[in-house]
C-alpha positions as CSV (number, residue, x, y, z in Angstrom):
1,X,136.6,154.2,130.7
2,X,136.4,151.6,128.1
3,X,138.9,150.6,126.0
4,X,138.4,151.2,122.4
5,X,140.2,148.8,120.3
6,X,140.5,149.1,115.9
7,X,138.7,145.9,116.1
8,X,135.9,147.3,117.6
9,X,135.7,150.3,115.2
10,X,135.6,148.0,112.1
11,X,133.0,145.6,114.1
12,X,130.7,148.9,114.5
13,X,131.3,149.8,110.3
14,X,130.3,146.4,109.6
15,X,127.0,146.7,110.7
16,X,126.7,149.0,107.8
17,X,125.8,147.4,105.0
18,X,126.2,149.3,101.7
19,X,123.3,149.0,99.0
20,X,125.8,149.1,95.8
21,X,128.4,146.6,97.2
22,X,126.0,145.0,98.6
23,X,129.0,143.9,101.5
24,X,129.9,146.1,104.8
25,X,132.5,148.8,103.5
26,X,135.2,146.9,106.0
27,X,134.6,143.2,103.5
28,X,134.5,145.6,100.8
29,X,138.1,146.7,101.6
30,X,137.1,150.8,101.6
31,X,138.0,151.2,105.7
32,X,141.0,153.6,105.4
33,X,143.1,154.9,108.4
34,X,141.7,154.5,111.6
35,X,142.8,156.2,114.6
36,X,141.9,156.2,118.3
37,X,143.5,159.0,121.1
38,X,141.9,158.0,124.2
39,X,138.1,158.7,123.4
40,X,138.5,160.3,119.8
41,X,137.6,158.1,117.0
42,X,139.1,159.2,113.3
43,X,137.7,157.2,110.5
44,X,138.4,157.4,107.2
45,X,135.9,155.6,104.1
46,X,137.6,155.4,101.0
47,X,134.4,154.1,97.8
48,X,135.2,153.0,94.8
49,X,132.9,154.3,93.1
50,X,131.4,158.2,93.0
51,X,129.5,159.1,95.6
52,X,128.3,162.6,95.8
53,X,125.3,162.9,96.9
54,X,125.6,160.1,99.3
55,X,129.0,160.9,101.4
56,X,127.3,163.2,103.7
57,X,124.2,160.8,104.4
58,X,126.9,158.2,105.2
59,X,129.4,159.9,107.3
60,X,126.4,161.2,109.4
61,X,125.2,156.9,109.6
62,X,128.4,156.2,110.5
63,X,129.7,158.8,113.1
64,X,126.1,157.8,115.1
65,X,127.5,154.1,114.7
66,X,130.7,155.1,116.7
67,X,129.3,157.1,118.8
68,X,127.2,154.4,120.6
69,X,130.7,152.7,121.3
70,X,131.4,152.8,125.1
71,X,134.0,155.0,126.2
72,X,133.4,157.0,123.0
73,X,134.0,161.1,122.8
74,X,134.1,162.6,119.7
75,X,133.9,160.8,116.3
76,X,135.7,162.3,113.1
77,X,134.6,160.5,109.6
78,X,135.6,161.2,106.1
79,X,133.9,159.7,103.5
80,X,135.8,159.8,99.8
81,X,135.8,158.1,96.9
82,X,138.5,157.5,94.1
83,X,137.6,155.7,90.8
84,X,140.6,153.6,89.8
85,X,141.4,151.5,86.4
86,X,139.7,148.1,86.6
87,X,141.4,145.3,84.5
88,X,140.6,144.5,81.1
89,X,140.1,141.5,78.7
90,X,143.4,139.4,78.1
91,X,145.5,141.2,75.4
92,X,144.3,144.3,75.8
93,X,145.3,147.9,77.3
94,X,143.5,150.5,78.7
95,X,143.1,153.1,76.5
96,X,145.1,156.6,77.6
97,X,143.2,158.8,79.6
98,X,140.2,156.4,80.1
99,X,139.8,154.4,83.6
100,X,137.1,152.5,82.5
101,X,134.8,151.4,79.1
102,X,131.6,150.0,80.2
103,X,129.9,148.4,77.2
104,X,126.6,148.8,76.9
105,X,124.5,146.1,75.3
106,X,121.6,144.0,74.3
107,X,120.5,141.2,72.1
108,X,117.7,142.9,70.4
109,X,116.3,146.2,69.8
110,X,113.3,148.3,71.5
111,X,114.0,147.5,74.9
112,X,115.6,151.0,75.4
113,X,119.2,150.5,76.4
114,X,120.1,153.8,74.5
115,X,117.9,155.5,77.0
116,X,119.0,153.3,79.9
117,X,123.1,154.6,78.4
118,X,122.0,157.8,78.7
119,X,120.8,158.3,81.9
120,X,123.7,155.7,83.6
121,X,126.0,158.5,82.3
122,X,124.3,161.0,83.5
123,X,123.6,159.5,86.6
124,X,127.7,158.8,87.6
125,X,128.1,162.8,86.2
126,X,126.3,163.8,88.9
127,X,127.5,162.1,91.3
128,X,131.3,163.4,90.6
129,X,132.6,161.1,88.0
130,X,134.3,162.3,85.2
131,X,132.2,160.6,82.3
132,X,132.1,160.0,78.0
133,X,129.7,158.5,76.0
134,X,130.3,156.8,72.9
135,X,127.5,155.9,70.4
136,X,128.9,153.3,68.8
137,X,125.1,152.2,67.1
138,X,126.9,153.4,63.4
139,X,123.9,152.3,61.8
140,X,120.9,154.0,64.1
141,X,122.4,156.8,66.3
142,X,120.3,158.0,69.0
143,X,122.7,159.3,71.4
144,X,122.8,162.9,70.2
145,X,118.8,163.2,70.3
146,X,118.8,161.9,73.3
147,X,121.2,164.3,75.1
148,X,119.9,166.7,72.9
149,X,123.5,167.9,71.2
150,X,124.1,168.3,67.2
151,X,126.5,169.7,65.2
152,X,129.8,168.9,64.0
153,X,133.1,168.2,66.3
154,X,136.2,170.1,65.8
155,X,139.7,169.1,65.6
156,X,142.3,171.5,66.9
157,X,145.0,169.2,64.8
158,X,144.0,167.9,61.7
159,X,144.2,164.2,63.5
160,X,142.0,164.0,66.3
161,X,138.4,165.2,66.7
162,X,137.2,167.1,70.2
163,X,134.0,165.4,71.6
164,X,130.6,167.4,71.9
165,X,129.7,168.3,75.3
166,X,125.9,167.5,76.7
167,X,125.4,168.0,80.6
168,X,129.0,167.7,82.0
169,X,129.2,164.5,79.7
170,X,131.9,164.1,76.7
171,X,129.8,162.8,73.7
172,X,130.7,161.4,70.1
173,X,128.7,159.6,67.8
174,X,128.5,158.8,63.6
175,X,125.5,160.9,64.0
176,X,127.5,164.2,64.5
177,X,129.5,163.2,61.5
178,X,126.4,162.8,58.8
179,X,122.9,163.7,57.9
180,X,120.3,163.1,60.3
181,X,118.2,160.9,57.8
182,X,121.0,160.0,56.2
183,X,121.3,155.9,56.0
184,X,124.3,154.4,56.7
185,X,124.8,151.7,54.3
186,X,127.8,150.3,54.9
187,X,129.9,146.9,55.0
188,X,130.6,144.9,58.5
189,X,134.4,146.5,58.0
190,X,133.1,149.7,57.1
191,X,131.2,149.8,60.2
192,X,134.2,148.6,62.6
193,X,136.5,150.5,61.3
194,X,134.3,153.8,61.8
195,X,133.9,152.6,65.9
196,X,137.5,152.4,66.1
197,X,138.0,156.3,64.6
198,X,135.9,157.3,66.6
199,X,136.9,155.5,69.6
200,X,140.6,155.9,69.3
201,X,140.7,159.4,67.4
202,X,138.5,161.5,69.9
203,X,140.2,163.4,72.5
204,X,138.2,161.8,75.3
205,X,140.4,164.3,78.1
206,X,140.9,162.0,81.6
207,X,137.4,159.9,82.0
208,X,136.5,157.7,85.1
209,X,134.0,156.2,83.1
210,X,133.2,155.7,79.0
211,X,130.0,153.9,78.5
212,X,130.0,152.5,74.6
213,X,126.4,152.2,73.6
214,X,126.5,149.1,71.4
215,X,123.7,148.3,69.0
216,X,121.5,145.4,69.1
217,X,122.5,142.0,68.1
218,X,126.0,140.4,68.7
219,X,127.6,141.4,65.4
220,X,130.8,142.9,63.7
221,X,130.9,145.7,65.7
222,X,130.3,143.7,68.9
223,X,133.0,141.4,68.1
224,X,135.6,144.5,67.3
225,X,134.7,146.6,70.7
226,X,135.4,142.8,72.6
227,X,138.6,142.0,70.6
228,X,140.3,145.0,69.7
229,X,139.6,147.4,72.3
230,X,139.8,147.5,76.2
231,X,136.6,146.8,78.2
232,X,136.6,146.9,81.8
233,X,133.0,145.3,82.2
234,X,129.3,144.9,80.2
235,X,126.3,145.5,81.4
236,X,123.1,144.2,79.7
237,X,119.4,145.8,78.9
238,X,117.0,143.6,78.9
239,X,113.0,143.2,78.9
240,X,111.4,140.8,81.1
241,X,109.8,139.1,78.2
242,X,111.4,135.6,76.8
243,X,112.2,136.7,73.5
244,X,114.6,139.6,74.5
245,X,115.4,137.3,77.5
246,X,116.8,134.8,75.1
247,X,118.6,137.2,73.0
248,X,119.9,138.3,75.9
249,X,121.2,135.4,77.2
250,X,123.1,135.2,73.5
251,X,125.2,138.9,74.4
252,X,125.6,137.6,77.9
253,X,127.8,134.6,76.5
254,X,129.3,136.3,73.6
255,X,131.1,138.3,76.7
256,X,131.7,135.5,78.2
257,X,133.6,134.2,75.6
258,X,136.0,136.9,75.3
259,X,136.6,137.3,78.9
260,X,134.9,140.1,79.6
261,X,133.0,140.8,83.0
262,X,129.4,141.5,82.7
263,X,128.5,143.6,86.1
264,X,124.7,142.7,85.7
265,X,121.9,142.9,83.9
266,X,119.0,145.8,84.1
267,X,115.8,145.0,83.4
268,X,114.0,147.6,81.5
269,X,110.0,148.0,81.1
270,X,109.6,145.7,83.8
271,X,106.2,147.4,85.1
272,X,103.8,150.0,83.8
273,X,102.3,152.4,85.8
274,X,99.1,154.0,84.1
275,X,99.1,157.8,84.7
276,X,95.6,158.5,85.0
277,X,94.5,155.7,87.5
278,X,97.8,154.6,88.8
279,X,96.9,151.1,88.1
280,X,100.4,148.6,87.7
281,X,100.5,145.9,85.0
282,X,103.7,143.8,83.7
283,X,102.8,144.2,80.3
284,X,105.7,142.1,79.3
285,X,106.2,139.8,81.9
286,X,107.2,139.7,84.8
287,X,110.7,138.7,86.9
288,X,113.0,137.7,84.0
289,X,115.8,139.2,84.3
290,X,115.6,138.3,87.9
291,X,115.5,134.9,86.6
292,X,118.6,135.4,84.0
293,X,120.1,136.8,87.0
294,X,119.7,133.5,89.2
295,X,120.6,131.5,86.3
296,X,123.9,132.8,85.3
297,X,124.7,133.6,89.1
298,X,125.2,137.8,87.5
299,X,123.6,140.5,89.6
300,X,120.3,141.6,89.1
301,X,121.7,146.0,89.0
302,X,117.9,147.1,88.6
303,X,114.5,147.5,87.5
304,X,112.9,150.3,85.5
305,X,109.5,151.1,84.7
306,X,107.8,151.4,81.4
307,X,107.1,155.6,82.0
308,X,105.8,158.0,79.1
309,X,108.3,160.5,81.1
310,X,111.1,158.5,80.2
311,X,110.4,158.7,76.7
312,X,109.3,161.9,76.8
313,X,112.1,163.0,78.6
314,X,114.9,161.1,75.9
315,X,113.0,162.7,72.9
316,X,113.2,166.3,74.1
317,X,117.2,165.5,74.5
318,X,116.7,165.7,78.4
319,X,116.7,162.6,79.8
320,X,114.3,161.7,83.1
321,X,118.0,161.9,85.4
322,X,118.4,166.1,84.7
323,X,114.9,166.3,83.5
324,X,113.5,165.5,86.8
325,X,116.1,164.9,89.2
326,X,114.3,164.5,92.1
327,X,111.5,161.8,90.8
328,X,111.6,158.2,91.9
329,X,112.7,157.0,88.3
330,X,115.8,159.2,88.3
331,X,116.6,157.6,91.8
332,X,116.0,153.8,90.4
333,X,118.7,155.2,87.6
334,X,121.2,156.7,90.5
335,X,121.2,153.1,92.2
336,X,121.7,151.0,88.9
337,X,124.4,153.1,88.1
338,X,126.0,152.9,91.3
339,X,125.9,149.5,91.6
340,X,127.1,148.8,88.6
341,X,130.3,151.5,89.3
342,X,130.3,149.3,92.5
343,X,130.3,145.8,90.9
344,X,133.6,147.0,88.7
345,X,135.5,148.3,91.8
346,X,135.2,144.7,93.1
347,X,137.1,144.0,89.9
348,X,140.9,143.6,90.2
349,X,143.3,146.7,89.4
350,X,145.3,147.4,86.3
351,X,148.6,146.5,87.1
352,X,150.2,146.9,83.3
353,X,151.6,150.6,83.9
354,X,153.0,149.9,87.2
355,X,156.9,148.4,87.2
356,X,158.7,146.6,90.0
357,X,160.3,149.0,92.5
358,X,164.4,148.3,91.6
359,X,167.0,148.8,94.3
360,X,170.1,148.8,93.7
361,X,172.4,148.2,96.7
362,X,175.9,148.4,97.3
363,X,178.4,145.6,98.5
């Protein structure tokens, strides 16, 4: 009988290459225990990012891996996944009870990154994270529409506020806090100082993930969520065409600047489908942020089409992801937002609650 060796195990899971790190799991540092009794092989995956729906497709790829292994008998994998805290920018903390704050952003608006928030969210939800939103647009909330929620939050202490629930998801906006078509017309500090109530006054509960959905532009509020609070990573919604390319380009380096990790960019509108004929133009270019992506050596998370569904869908206050969960658009918004969960477990681990293990020994 053949010998089965540990290096030979990890040589068979490297020939699996996973779509969201886009690394075999063994590079990607996710091979847990491995043990072999004479023909028995137990394997255990450890993600870092949710997986769901996908474990079971991938423990069945990789037990049929092993199995093909000479001198092979029975195969055991276990496929987890645990979400830990990422680092933030320097000078900052992670915020208690939060793992991770993904900021949302873009340069300009209309290319749908409030949609695109939404259905990320959503997306990691159902795939087992524990997940907030945070509209922090003070001046245009779409949020609650778009998860279709209203109302007012309630506080339970006089201090804090409880967030609004939509679809599994912990929500809070300025938009639950005033009129509808009432304008906002405040002040830069005004504004800032609003985000940061509502960031550090809701009772988010114990969240793998907070996506902040920033609005357009790379203003006072922009410059607040990167200085004064703790961001794990950016991601950034773009259009292929070069105008929102090139504002783009300007949020990409304002995070940059203050250290913070952009996990890649997604490229919304990027085709359109017509729905009676089924005939595909790029009505707004084509390959951009394909193009951003090469240039500033970021990954390239996704594209999305430009769908009536999808707007459709975010108007009603059920987004394309529960709307219709089983249609190739709520896929392409599965794999962007794993990949982008994927691209921050690559990210080093917050170290600044852990202490140096003290022993104290004795002459």
């Amino acid at each position: 009988m053949a010998q089965i060796s540990k290096e030979t195990v990890e040589a068979a899971v490297k020939t699996h290459v996973d779509p969201h790190y886009g690394t075999d799991l063994v590079s990607a540092g996710c091979t847990g225990d491995i043990a072999i009794e004479g023909g028995k092989i137990t394997l255990r995956i450890d993600l870092g990012y949710p997986a769901k729906r996908m474990a079971s497709r991938l423990t069945l790829e990789l037990t049929e891996r092993l199995r093909r292994l000479p001198g092979v008998e029975s195969v055991d994998v276990q496929v987890d996944w645990h979400i830990a805290t990422r680092t933030v920018q320097p000078g900052q903390k992670p915020l208690p009870g939060v793992k991770n704050i993904i900021a949302v952003a873009s340069g300009k608006g209309g290319v749908g990154k409030s949609t695109v928030t939404a259905n990320l969210a959503l997306a990691l939800a159902l795939e087992g994270a524990s997940v907030g939103v945070l509209d922090a647009d003070i001046y245009g909330p779409s949020i609650p529409r778009m998860l279709g929620v209203g109302g007012q939050p309630e506080t339970r202490d006089g201090k804090t506020i409880e967030p609004m629930r939509a679809y599994g998801l912990a929500v809070m906006s300025i938009g639950f806090l005033v009129d509808e078509d009432t304008p906002m017309i405040w002040r830069g500090p005004m504004a800032t100082s609003a985000l940061q109530q509502l960031l550090q006054q809701t009772q988010w509960g114990e969240l793998d993930y907070l996506l902040v959905d920033l609005p357009p532009g790379t203003g006072d509020i922009h410059l607040t969520l990167t200085q004064q609070i703790p961001v794990t990573g950016a991601v950034i919604v773009t259009t292929p065409q070069d105008i929102a390319l090139l504002d783009a380009m300007k949020g990409l380096k304002m995070f940059e600047k203050v250290k913070v990790p952009v996990l890649g960019i997604i490229e919304n509108m990027s085709l359109h489908r017509c729905s009676q004929c089924g005939h595909e133009e790029a009505i707004f270019g084509h390959g951009g942020g394909e193009k951003m992506a090469r240039k500033y050596q970021i990954p390239l998370l996704g594209q999305l089409p430009l769908d009536i569904s999808i707007r459709e869908n975010a108007d009603s206050g059920h987004p394309s992801v529960v709307a219709e969960a089983d249609s190739p658009i709520a896929d392409r918004y599965r794999q962007i937002a794993l990949t982008a969960a994927a691209k921050l477990a690559q990210r080093p681990r917050d170290q600044a609650g852990k202490f140096p293990r003290i022993v104290v020994e004795n002459d």
